[in-house]
DRENFI-783309 format. One record per residue (C-alpha): residue number from 1; chain; z negated, y negated, x negated. Coordinates in steps of 0.5 Angstrom, whole numbers, always signed. Each point is the difference from the previous one (the first is absolute). Layout:
R   n chain     w     v     u
R NUM     A     Z     Y     X
...
# end
This chain:
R   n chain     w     v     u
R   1     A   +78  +146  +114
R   2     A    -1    +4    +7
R   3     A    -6    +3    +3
R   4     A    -1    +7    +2
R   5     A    -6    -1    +4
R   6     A    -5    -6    +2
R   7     A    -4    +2    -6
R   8     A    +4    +2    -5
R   9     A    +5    -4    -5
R  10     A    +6    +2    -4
R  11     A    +1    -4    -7
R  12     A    +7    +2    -3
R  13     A    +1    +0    -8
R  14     A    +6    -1    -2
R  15     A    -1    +0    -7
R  16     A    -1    +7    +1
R  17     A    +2    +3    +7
R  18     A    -6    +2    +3
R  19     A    -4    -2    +5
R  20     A    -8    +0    +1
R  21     A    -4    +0    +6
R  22     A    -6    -5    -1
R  23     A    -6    -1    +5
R  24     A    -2    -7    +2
R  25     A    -7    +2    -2
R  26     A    +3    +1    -7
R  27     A    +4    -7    -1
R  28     A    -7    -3    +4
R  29     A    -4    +3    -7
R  30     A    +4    -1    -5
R  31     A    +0    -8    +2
R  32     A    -7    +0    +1
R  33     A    -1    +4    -7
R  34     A    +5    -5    -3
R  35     A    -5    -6    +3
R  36     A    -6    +3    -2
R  37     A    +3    +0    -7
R  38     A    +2    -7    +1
R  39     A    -8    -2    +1
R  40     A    -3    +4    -5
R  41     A    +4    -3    -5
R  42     A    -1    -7    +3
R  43     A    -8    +2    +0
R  44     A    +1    +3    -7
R  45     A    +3    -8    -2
R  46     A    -6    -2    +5
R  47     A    -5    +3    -4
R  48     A    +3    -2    -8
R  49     A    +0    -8    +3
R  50     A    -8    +2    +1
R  51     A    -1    +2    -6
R  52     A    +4    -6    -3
R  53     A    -4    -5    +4
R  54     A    -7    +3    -2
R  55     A    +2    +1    -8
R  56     A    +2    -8    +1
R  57     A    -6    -1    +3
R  58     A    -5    +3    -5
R  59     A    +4    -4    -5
R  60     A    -2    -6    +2
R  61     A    -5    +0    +4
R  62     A    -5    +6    -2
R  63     A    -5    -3    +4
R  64     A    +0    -3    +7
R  65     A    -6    -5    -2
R  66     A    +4    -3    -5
R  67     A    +8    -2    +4
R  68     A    +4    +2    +6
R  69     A    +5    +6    +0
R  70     A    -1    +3    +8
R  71     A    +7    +2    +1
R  72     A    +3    +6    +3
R  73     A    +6    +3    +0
R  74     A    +4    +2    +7
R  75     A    +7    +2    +3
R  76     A    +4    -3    +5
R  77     A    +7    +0    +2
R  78     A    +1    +5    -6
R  79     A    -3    -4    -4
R  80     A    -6    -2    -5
R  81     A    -4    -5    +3
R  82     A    -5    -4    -5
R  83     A    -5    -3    +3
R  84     A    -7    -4    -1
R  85     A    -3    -5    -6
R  86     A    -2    +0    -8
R  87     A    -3    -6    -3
R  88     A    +3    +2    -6
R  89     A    +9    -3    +0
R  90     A    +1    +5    -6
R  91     A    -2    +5    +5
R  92     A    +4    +0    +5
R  93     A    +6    -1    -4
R  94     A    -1    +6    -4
R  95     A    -1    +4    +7
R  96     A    +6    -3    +2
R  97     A    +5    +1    -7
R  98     A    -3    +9    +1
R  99     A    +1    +0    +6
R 100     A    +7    -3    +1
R 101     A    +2    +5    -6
R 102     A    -1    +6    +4
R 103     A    +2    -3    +8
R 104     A    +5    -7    -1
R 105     A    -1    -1    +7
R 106     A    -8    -1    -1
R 107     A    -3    -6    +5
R 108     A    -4    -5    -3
R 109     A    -5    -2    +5
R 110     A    -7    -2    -5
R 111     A    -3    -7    -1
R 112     A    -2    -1    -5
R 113     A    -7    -5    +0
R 114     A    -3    -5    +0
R 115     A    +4    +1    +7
R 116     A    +5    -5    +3
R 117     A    -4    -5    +5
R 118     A    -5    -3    -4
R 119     A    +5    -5    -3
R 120     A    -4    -4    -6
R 121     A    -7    +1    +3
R 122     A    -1    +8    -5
R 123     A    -7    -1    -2
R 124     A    -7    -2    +3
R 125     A    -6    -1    -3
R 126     A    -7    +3    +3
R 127     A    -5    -5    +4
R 128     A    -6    +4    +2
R 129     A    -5    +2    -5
R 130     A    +3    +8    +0
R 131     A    +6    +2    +3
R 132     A    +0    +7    +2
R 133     A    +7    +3    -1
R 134     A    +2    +7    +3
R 135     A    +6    +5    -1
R 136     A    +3    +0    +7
R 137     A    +0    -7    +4
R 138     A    -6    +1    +5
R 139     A    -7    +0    +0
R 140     A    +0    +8    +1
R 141     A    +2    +1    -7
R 142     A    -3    +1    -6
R 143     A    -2    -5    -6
R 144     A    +3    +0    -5
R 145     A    -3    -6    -4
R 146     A    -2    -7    +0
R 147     A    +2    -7    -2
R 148     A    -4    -6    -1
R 149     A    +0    -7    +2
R 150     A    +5    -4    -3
R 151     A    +5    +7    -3
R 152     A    +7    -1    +0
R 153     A    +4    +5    +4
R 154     A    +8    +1    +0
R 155     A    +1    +2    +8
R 156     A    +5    +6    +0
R 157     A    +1    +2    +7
R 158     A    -2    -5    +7
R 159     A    -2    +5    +6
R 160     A    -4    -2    +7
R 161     A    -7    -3    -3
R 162     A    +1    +2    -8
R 163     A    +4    -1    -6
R 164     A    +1    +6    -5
R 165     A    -2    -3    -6
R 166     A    -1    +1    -8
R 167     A    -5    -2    -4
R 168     A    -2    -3    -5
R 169     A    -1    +6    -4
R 170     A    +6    +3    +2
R 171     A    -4    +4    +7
R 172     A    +5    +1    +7
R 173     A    -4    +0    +6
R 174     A    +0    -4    +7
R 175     A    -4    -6    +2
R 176     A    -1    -5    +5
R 177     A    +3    -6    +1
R 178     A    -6    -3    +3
R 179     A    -3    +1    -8
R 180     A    +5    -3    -4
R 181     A    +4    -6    +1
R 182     A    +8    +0    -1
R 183     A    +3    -4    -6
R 184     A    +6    -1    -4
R 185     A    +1    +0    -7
R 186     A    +0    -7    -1
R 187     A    -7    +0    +4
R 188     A    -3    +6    -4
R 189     A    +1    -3    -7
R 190     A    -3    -6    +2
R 191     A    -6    +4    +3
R 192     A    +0    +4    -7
R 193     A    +0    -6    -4
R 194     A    -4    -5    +3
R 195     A    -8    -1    -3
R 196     A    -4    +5    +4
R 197     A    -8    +2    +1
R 198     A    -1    +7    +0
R 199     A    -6    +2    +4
R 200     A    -5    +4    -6
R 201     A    -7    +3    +4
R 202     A    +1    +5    +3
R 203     A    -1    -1    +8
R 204     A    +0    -8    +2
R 205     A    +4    -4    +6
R 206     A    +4    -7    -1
R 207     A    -2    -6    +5
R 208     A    +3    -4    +5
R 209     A    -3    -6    -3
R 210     A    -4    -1    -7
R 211     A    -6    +2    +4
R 212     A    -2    +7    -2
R 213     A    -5    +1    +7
R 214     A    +7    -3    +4
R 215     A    +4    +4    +3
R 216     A    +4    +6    -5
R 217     A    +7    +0    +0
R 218     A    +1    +7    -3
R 219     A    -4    +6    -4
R 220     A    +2    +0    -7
R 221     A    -1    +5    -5
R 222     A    +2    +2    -8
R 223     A    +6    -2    -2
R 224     A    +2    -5    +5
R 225     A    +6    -5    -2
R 226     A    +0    -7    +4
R 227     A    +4    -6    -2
R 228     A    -4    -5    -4
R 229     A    +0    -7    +5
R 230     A    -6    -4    -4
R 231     A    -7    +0    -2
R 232     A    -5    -2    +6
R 233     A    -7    +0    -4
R 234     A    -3    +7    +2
R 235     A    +7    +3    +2
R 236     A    +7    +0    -1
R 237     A    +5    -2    +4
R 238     A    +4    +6    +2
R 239     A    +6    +2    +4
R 240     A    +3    +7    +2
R 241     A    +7    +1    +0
R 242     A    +0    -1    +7
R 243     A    -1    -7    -1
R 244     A    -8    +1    +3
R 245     A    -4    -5    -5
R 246     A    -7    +2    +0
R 247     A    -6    -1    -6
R 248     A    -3    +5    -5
R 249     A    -6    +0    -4
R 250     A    +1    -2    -7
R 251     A    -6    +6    -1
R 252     A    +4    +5    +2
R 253     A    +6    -1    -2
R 254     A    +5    -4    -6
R 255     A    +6    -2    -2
R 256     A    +4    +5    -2
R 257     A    +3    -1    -7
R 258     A    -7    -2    -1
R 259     A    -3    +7    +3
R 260     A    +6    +3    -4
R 261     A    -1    -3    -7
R 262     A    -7    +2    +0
R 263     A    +1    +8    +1
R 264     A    -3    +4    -6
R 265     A    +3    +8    +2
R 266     A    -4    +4    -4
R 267     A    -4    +7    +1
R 268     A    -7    -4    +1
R 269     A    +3    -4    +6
R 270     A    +4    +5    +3
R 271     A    -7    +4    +0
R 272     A    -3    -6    +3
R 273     A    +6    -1    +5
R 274     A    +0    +7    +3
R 275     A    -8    +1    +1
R 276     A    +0    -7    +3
R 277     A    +4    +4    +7
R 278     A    -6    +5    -1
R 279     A    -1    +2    +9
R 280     A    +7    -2    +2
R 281     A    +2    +5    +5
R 282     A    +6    +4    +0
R 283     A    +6    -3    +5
R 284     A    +8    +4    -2
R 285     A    +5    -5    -2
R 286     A    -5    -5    -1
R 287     A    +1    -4    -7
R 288     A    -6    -5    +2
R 289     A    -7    -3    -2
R 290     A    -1    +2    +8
R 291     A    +2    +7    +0
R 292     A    +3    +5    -5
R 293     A    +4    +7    -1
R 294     A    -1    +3    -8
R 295     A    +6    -4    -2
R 296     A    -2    -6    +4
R 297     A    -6    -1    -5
R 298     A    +4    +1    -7
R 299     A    +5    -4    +3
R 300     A    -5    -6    +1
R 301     A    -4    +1    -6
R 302     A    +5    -2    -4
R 303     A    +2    -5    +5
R 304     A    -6    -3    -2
R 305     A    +3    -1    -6
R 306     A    +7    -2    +1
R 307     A    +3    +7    +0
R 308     A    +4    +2    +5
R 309     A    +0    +8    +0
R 310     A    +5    +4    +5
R 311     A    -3    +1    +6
R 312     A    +0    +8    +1
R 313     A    -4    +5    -5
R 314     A    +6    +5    -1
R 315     A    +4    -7    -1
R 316     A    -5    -3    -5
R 317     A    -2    +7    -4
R 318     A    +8    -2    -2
R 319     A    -2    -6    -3
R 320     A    -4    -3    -7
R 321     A    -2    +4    -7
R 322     A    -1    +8    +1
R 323     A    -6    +2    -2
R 324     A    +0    +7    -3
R 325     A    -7    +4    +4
R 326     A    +3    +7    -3
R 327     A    -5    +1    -3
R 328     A    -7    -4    +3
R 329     A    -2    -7    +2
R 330     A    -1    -3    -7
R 331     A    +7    -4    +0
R 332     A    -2    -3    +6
R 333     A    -2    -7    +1
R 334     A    -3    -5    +5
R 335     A    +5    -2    +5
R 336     A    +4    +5    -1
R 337     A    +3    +3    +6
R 338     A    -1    +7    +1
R 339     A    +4    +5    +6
R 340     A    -2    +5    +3
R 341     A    +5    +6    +3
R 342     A    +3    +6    +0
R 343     A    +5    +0    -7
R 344     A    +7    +3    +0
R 345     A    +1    +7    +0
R 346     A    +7    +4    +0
R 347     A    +3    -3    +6
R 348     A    -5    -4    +2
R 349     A    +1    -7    -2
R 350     A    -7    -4    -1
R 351     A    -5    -3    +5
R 352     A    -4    -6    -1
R 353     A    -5    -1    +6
R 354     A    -6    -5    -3
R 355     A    -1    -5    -6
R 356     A    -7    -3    -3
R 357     A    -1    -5    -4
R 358     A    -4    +4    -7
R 359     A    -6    -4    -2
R 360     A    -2    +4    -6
R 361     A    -5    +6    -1
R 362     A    +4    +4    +4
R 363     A    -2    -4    +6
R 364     A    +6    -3    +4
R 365     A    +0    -5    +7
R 366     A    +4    +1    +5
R 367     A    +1    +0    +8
R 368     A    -2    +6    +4
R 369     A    -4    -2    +7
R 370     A    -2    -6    -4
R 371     A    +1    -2    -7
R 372     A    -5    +4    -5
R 373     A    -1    +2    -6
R 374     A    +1    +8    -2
R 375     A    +0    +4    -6
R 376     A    +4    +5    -4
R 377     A    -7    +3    -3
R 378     A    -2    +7    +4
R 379     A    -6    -2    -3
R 380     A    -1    -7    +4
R 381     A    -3    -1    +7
R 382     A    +7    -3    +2
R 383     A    +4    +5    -2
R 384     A    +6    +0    +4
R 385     A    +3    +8    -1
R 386     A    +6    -1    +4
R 387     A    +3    -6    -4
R 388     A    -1    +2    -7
R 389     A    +3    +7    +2
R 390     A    +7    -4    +1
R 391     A    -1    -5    -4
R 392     A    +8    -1    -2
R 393     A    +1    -6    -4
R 394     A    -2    -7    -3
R 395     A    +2    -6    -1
R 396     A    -2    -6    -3
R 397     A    +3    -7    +2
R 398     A    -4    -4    -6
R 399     A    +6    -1    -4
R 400     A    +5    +1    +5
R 401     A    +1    -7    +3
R 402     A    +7    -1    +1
R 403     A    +3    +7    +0
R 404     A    +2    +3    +7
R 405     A    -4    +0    +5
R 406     A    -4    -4    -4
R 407     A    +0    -7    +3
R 408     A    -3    -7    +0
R 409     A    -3    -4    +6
# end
């Protein structure tokens, strides 16, 4: 090889006697177009693991309310880079399994919850009388829903003043610590079978001492569990998972087992149930007697009796005994769940945007400003034309117990 000029270079090919005359520009272009070649398939790769990533997570976790599955897929060092969290083991292996099936030198950089750091201590039982739970850890986020004083939660993720958590009903949010008490498991099955008084009015307070005009130890509401310490004539003896004693009127309240052999869930009680959370204003994400979204007033009607729905209307409409309303109401009856939406057309998947509770008569009750009762009869004053235009669906949970998403207290 020698130079003709300063620009120029001669490459002699032996094989078959000539030489060509290359410009450095030239050399210059075909490395750059051999690279962008290169990263192009690189992305094109990229691309493929992304999609495999997103399948696995439909798979698993269809719906965010439900697990964990927050994983991205990035390249570093020319190699795939796996990175985030998944509540669900199953999830993250099969990931794993697909994407080393197509990149072996994938890196492994998901954890997998109840994260590492929260030794044994993974759950936490409620210690207000409502706790709000949020979808992001901060005070700004929306609500997602609430619990009760005495629920259980399993703690899935620590952060700065919050554990991500899931409920009882299967529900992932974010809660404040000041709220719970962090337990372990041994410590949590105690706290569930110990003897418990759970709280029947719908508003009331605990006390300090056995003296209702004394000084309150907390507000109470519906569905209130403390652990049963005695009788004190007029009142229980109470304590909180906290370990906090305090006092609760027998009036007001009962123990548990005793409250709970006593249900009788039929049409007539659910009626009555419903119509006695007449006037109690609309709050979303709220699932108690002090404020309430639609799915909120369903799921404490039927908490009232010992049921535990799931917590949202789009969840809850996948639950009990389908009713067919094809053809009108006459197959509806009390009690029955109705949901109100836009169906599924070509494309477009099914969406459940409200729940009532039906009371008979082309009537039903639910929360929309406050609880009121509203009619699917264009001739009634109460007539409520925009959700009996996109009345989708109903349910009913008489008959359900025990199914999914159907549980007992």
């Amino acid at each position: 090889m020698k130079y003709n000029r300063v620009n120029e270079m001669i490459i002699f090919a032996s094989d078959n006697n000539f030489c060509m005359k290359t410009h450095p520009f030239l050399i210059f272009l075909i490395i750059l177009l051999g690279t962008l070649s290169c990263n192009r398939e690189s992305k094109d790769v990229l691309a493929g693991l992304k999609v495999v990533a997103d399948s696995v997570r439909i798979r698993y976790v269809p719906d965010s309310r439900d697990d964990v599955f927050e994983v991205t897929v990035s390249q570093r060092n020319g190699k795939p880079v796996l990175r985030g969290i998944t509540s669900v083991a199953e999830a993250k292996a099969e990931l794993l399994n697909r994407i080393r099936a197509i990149s072996p030198e994938a890196v492994d950089s998901i954890a997998v919850l109840p994260e590492e750091g929260l030794e044994d201590r993974t759950c936490a039982v409620a210690n207000v009388s409502v706790a709000d739970l949020r979808t992001a850890p901060e005070y700004s986020a929306e609500m997602a829903t609430q619990i009760l004083l005495g629920s259980p939660v399993q703690i899935l993720q620590n952060g700065r003043g919050w554990y991500r958590v899931k409920t009882t009903d299967g529900y992932v949010a974010w809660i404040q610590k000041s709220t719970v008490t962090r337990i372990n498991r041994e410590s949590l099955h105690e706290w569930e079978t110990a003897p418990k008084v759970i709280f029947t009015d719908d508003y009331g307070f605990a006390y300090e001492t056995a003296d209702e005009r004394r000084q309150r130890a907390s507000d109470l509401v519906f569905g209130n569990l403390l652990r049963w310490e005695g009788h004190c004539g007029r009142f229980y003896c109470v304590a909180y998972p906290d370990g906090r004693r305090a006092y609760v009127l027998k009036s007001q309240s009962r123990m548990f087992n005793d409250w709970k052999a006593s249900i009788r869930l039929t049409e007539e009680s659910i009626a009555e149930t419903a119509l006695a959370l007449k006037g109690i204003p609309y709050s979303w994400g709220g699932t108690s007697v002090k404020a309430m979204d639609c799915s909120g007033f369903s799921k404490t009607v039927y908490l009232k009796h010992g049921v535990v729905l799931k917590r949202d209307a789009s969840q809850q409409a996948k639950t009990g005994i389908a009713v067919d309303i094809s053809e009108g109401y006459e197959q509806l009856r009390v009690g029955d769940l109705l949901f109100f939406g836009k169906k599924a057309e070509g494309s477009r998947k099914e969406r459940v945007r409200h729940v009532a509770v039906y009371l008979g008569n082309k009537e039903f009750i639910h929360a929309a400003g406050y609880v009121h009762i509203s009619s699917l009869d264009p001739e009634q004053p109460h007539y409520d034309e925009g959700n009996a235009r996109e009345l989708i669906r109903a349910n009913r949970i008489l008959g359900a117990l025990g199914t999914e998403g159907v549980g007992e207290l």
